[in-house]
TIMARPA-422886 format. One record per residue (C-alpha): residue number from 1; chain; x, y, z. Coordinates in Angstrom, 2 decimals, padded with zeros to 5 digits. Each point is the difference from the previous one (the first is absolute). Example, Ala and Ser with C-alpha at 12.3 -4.5 7.8 and 13.67 -1.06 7.14 Angstrom:
<nodes>
+-----+-------+---------+---------+---------+
:  nr : kette :    east :   north :      up :
+-----+-------+---------+---------+---------+
:   1 :     A :  012.30 : -004.50 :  007.80 :
:   2 :     A :  001.37 :  003.44 : -000.66 :
+-----+-------+---------+---------+---------+
</nodes>
This chain:
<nodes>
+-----+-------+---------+---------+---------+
:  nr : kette :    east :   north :      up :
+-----+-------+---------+---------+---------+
:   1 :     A : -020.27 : -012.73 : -021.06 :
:   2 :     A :  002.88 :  002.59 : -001.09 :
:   3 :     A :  003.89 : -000.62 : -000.47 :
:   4 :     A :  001.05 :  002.38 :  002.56 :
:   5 :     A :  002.92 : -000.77 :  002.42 :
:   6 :     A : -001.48 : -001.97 :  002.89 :
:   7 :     A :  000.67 : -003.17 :  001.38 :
:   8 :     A : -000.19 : -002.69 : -002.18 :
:   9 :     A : -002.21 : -002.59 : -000.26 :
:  10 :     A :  002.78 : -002.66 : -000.95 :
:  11 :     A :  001.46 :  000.90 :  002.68 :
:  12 :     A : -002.04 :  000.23 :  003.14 :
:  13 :     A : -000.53 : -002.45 :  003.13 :
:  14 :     A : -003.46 :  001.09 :  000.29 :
:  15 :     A : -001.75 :  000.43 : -003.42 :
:  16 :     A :  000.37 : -003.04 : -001.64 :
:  17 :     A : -002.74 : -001.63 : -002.55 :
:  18 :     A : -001.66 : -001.98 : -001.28 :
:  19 :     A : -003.23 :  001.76 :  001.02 :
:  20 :     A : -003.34 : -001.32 : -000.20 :
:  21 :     A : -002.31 :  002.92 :  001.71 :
:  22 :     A : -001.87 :  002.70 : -001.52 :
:  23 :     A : -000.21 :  001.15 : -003.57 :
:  24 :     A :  002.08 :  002.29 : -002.08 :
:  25 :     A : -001.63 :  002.92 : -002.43 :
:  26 :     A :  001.44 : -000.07 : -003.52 :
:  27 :     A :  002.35 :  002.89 : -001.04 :
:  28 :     A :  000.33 :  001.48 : -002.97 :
:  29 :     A :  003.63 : -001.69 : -001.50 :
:  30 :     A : -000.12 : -003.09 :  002.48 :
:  31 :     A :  000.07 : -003.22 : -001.88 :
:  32 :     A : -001.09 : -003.30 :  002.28 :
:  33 :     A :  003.66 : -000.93 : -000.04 :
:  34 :     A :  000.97 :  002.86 :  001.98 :
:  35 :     A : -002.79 : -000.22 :  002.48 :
:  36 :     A :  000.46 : -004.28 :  000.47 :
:  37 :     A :  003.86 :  001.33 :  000.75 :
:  38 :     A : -000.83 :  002.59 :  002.33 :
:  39 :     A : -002.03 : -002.50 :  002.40 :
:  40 :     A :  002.06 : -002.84 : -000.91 :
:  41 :     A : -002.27 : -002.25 : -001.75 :
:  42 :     A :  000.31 : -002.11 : -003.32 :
:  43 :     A : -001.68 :  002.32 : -002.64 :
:  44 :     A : -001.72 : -003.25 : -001.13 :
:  45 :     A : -001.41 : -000.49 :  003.39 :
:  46 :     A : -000.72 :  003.67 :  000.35 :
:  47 :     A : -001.86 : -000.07 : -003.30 :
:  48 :     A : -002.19 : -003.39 :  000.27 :
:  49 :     A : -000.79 :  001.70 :  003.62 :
:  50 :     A : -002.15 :  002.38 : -002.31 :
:  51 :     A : -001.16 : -001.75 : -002.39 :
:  52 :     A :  002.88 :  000.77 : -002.78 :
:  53 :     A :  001.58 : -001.86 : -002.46 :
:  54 :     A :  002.92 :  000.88 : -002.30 :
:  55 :     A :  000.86 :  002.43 : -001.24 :
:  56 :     A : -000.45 :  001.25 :  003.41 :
:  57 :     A : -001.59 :  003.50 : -001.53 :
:  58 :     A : -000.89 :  002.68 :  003.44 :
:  59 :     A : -001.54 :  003.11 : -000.08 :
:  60 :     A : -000.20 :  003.04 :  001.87 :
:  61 :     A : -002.48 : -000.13 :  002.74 :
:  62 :     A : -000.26 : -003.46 : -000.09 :
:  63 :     A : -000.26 : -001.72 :  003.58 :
:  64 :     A :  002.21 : -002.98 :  000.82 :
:  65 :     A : -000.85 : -001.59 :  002.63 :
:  66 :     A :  003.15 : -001.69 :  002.12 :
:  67 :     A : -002.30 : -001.65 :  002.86 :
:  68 :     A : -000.45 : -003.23 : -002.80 :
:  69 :     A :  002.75 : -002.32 : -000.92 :
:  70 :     A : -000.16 : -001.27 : -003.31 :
:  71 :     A :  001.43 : -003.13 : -001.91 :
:  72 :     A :  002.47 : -001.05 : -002.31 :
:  73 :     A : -000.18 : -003.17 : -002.54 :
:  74 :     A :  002.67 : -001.96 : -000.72 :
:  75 :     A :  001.88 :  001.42 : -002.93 :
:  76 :     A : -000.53 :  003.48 :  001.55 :
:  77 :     A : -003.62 :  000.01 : -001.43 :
:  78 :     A : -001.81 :  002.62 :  002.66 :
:  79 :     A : -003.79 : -001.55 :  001.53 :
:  80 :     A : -002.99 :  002.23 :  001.67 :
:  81 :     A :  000.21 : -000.75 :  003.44 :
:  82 :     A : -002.59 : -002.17 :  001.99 :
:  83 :     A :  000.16 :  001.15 :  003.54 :
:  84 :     A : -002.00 :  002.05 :  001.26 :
:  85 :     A :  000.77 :  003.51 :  002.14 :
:  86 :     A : -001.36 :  002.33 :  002.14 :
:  87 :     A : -000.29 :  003.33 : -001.46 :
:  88 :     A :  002.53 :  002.71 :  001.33 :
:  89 :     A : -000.49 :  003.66 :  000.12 :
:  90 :     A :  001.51 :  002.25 : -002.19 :
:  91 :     A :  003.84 :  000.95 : -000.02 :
:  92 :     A :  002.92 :  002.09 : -001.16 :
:  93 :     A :  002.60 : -001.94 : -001.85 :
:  94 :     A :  002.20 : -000.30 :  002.30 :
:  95 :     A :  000.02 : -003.30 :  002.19 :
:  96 :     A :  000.35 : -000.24 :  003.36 :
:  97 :     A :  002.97 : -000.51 :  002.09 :
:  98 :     A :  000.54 : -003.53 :  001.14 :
:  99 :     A :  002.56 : -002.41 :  001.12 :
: 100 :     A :  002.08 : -001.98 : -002.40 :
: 101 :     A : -001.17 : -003.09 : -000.61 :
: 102 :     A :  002.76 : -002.97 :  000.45 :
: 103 :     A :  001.98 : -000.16 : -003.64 :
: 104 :     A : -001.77 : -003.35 : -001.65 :
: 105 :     A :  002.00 : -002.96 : -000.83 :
: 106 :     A : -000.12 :  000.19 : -003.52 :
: 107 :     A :  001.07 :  003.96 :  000.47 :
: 108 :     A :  003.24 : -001.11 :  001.39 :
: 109 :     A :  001.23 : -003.48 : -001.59 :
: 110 :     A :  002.24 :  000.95 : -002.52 :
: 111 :     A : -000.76 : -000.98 : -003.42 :
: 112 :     A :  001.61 : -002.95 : -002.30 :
: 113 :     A :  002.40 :  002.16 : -002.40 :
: 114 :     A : -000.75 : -002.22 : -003.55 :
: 115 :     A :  003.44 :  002.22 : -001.52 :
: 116 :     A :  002.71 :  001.21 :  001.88 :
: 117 :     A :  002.10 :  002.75 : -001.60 :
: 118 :     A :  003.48 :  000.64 : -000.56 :
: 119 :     A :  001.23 :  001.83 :  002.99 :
: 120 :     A :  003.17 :  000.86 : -001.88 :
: 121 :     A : -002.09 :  002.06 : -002.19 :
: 122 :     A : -000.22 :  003.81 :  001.06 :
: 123 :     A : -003.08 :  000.54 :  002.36 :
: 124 :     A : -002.16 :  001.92 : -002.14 :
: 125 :     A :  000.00 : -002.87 : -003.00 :
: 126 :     A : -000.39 : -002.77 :  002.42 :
: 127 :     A : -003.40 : -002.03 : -000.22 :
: 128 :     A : -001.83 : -002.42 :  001.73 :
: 129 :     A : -003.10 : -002.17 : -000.86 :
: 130 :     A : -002.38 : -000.47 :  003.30 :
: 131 :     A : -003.37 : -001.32 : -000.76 :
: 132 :     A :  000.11 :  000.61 : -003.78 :
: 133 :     A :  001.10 :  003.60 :  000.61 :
: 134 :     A :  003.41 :  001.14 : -001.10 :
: 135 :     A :  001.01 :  002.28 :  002.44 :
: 136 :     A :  003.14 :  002.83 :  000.68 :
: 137 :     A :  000.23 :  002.63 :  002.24 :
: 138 :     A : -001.51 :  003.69 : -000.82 :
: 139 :     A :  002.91 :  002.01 :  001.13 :
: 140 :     A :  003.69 : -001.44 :  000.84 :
: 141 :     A :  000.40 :  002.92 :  003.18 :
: 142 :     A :  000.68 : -001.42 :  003.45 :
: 143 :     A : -003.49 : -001.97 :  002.17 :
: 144 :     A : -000.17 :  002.26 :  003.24 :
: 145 :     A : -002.61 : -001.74 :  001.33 :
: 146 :     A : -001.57 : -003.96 : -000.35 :
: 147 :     A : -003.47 : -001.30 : -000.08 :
: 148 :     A : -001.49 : -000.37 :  003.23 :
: 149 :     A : -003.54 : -001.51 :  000.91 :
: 150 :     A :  000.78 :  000.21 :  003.43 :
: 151 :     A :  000.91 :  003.24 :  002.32 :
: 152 :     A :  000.26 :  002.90 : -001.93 :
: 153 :     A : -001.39 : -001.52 : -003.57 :
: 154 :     A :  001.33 :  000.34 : -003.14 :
: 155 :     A : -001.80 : -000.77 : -002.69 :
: 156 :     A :  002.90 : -000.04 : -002.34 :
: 157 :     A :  003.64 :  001.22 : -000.75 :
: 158 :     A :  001.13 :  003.05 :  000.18 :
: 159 :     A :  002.80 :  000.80 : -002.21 :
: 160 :     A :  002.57 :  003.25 : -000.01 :
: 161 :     A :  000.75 :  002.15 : -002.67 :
: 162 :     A :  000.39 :  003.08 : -001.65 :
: 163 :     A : -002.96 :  002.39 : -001.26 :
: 164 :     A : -000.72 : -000.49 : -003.75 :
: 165 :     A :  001.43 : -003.62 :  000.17 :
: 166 :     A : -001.42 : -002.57 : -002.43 :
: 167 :     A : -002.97 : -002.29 :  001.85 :
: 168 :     A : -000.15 : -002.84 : -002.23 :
: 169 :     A : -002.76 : -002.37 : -000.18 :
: 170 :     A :  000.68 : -003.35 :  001.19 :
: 171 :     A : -001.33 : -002.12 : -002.31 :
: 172 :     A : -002.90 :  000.14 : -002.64 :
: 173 :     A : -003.35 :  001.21 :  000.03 :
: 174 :     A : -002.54 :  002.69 :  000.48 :
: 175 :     A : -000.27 :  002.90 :  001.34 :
: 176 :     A : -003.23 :  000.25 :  001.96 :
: 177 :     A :  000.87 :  002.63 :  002.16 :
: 178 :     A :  002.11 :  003.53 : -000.29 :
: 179 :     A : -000.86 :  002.89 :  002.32 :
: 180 :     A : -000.12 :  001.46 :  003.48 :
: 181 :     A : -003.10 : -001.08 :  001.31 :
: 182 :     A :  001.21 : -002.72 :  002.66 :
: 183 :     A :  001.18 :  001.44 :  003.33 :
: 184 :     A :  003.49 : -000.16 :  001.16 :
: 185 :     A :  001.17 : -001.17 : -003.08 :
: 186 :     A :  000.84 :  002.90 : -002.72 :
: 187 :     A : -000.25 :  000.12 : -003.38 :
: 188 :     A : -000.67 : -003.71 : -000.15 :
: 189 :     A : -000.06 : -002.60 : -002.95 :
: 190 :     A : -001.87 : -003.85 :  000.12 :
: 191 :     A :  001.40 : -002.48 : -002.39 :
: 192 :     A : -002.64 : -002.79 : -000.85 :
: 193 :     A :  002.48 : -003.28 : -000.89 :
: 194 :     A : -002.57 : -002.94 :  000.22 :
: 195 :     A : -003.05 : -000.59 :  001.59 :
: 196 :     A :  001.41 : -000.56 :  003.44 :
: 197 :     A :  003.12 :  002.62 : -000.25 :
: 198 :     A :  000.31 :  003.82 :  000.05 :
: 199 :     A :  002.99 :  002.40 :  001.06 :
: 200 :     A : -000.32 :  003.36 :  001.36 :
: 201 :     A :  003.01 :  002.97 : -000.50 :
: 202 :     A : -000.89 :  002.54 :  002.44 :
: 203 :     A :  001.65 :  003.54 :  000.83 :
: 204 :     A :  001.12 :  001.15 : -003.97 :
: 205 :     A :  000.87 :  003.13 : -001.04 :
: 206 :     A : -001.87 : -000.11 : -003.44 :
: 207 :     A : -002.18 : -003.00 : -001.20 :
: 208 :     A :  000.96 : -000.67 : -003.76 :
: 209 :     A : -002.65 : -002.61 : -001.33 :
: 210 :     A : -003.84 : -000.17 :  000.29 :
: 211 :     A : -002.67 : -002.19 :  001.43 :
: 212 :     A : -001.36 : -002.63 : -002.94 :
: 213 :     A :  004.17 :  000.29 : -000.92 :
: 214 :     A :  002.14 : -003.23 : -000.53 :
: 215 :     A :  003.13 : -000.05 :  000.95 :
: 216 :     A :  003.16 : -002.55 : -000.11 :
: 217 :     A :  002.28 : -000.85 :  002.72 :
: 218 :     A :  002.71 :  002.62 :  000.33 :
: 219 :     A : -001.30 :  002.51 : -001.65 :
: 220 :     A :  000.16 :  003.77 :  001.71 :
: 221 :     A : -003.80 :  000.75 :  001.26 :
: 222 :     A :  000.39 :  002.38 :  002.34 :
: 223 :     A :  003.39 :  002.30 :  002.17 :
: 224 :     A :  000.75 : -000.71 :  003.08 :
: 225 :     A : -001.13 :  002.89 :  002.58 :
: 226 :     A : -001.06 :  000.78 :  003.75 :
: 227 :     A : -004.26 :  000.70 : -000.90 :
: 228 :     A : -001.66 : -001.07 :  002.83 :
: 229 :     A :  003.35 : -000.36 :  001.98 :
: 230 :     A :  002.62 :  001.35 :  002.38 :
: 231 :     A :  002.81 : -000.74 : -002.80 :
: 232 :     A :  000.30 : -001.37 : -003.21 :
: 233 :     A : -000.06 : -003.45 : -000.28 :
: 234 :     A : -002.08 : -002.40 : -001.93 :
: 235 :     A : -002.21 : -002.16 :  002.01 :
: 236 :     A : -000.84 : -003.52 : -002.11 :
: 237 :     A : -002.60 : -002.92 :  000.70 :
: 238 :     A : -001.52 : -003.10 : -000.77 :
: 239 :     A : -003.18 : -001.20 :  000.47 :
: 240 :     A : -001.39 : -002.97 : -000.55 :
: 241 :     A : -003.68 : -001.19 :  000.17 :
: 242 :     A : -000.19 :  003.83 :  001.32 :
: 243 :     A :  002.49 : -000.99 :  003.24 :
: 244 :     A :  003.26 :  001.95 :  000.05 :
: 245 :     A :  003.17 : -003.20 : -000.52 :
: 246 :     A :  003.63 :  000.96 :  000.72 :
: 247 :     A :  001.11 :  000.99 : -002.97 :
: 248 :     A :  003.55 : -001.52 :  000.41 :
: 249 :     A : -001.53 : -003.31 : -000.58 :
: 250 :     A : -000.61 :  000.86 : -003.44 :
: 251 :     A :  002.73 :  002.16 : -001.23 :
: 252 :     A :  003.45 : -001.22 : -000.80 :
: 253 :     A :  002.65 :  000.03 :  002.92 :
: 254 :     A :  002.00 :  002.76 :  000.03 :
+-----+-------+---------+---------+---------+
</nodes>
């Protein structure tokens, strides 16, 4: 899977993961974050499904298999899976095309916000605490287009700016992805916050940290640009449990 400009998978009626069919070869640079995000599946999930544990180490060549679900512990602990599955013939990495599943409950109630922020404070300083995650917006440029989980999906927000902009992570963590290995979406980088929380900043112009990388909310990772796009803009999600959430639910009112 390349960055080139093509439709993209965030936003497409017809491609939509999670995927569990097939198997997907190992590529040199790939890191099991990546792939889990690519097929939309929890990377803990993705991992147990193979018989991994943390740190969640991959290597080139190696053969995941997608046609086994795996399990998660409480506490975010992953399990080797029990059930049993027929074998499946070998595939390319891509997945196949199917429908969109409907959006699940849980993807669409909005969370409880534990601290609201000041909204007379200027956009880009403005925080807001949603399950134990402080979160603020990555760029303060115009949303031209919503989440959707229905009709033509949207995985995220897309935001408008101008090239070389500051992208600004959106809370603490770790970078566990930063590349252009993910179709449709750029030069990309995947944010690890908790167990159960990642963010995604697709479509920059030049990535400025690197995979194994911490990083604190509002600090500059990457500038805004059109890679893997008809125009620049910066394209920002959520995902929780590996399921794309509307990221308005989580970041302060504008």
């Amino acid at each position: 899977m390349s960055g080139c400009n093509t439709q993209a998978l965030h936003q497409d009626d017809i491609y939509n993961p999670p995927v569990y069919w097939g198997r997907h070869v190992v590529r040199p640079g790939e890191t099991l974050y990546g792939i889990a995000w690519s097929y939309g599946r929890d990377y803990r999930e993705l991992g147990s499904a193979n018989g991994m544990g943390p740190p969640w180490t991959i290597r080139a060549g190696q053969v995941l298999r997608l046609d086994v679900r795996g399990t998660v512990q409480a506490g975010g602990k992953a399990r080797a899976p029990t059930q049993k599955s027929t074998p499946a013939a070998n595939t390319a990495a891509r997945a196949p095309r199917v429908k969109p599943p409907a959006p699940s409950p849980a993807n669409t109630k909005r969370p409880a916000v534990t601290r609201k922020p000041d909204t007379s404070a200027p956009l880009a300083s403005r925080t807001q605490t949603v399950a134990s995650v402080s979160w603020r917006w990555p760029h303060s440029g115009t949303v031209i287009a919503g989440y959707s989980a229905s009709g033509k999906v949207n995985k995220g927000v897309d935001i408008a700016g101008k090239p070389g902009d500051a992208v600004r992570a959106a809370a603490d963590g770790n970078v566990v992805y930063a590349g252009n290995g993910l179709l449709g979406y750029g030069n990309l980088i995947i944010v690890n916050h908790t167990e159960r929380y990642l963010s995604a900043y697709a479509h920059n112009r030049k990535i400025l940290v690197r995979e194994g990388e911490g990083v604190k909310a509002g600090q500059v990772i990457a500038e805004l640009g059109n890679s893997g796009t008809e125009k620049p803009k910066l394209h920002f999600e959520i995902r929780k449990n590996g399921n794309p959430v509307d990221p308005t639910h989580y970041l302060p009112p504008r």
